[in-house]
C-alpha positions in Angstrom: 2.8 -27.5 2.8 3.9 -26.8 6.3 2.6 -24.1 8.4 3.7 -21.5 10.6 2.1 -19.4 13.5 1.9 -15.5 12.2 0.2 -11.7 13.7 -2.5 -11.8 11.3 -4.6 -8.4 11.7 -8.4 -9.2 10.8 -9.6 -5.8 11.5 -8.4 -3.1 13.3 -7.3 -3.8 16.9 -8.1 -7.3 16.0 -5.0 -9.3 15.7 -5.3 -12.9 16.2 -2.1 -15.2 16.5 -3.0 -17.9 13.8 -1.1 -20.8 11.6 0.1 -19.8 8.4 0.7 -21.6 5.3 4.6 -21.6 4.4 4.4 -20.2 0.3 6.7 -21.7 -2.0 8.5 -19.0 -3.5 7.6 -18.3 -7.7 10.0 -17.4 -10.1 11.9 -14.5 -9.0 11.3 -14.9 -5.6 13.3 -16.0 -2.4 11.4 -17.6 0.5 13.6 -16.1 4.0 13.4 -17.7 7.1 12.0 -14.5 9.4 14.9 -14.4 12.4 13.8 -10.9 13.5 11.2 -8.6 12.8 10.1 -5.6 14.0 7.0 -3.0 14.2 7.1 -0.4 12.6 4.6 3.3 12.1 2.8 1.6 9.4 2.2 -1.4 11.1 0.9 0.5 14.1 -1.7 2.6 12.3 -3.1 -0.8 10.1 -3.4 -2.3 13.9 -4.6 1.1 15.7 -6.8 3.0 12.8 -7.4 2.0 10.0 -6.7 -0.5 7.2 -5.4 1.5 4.3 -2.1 -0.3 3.1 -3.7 -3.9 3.0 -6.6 -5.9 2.1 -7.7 -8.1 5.5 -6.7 -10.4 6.7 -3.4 -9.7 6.3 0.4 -10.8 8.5 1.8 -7.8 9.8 5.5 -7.3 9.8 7.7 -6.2 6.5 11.1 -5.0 8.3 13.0 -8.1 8.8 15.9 -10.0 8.5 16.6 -13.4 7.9 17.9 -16.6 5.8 17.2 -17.7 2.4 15.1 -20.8 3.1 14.3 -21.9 -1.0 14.7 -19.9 -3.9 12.2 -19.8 -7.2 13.3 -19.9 -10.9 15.5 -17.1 -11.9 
């Protein structure tokens, strides 16, 4: 598996950039190849406040575009 470097926040106002693992995608799934991606107000509050949304560590970033990379069964 290749890897890839990614925003990972560890802990409020701790964000570290750190190598990724790539996923495979599962069935149903689509792995895209992130071209852009922005920050948006939920982002902001899991880096500034508080980590309600997400379980830590977790990659920040979910409004994105980009290309289909691999596709999963189905």
């Amino acid at each position: 598996m290749t890897a890839t470097p990614a925003a990972v926040l560890h802990e409020p106002g701790d964000l570290r950039i750190e190598e990724v693992d790539i996923p495979r995608p599962g069935p149903g799934e689509v792995l895209i190849r992130v071209g852009v991606c922005g920050v948006c107000g939920s982002d902001a509050t899991e880096y500034g406040r508080s980590l309600v949304l997400a379980e830590p560590p977790v990659v920040l970033g979910h409004e994105f575009a980009g290309t289909v990379e691999s596709v999963g069964e189905g």
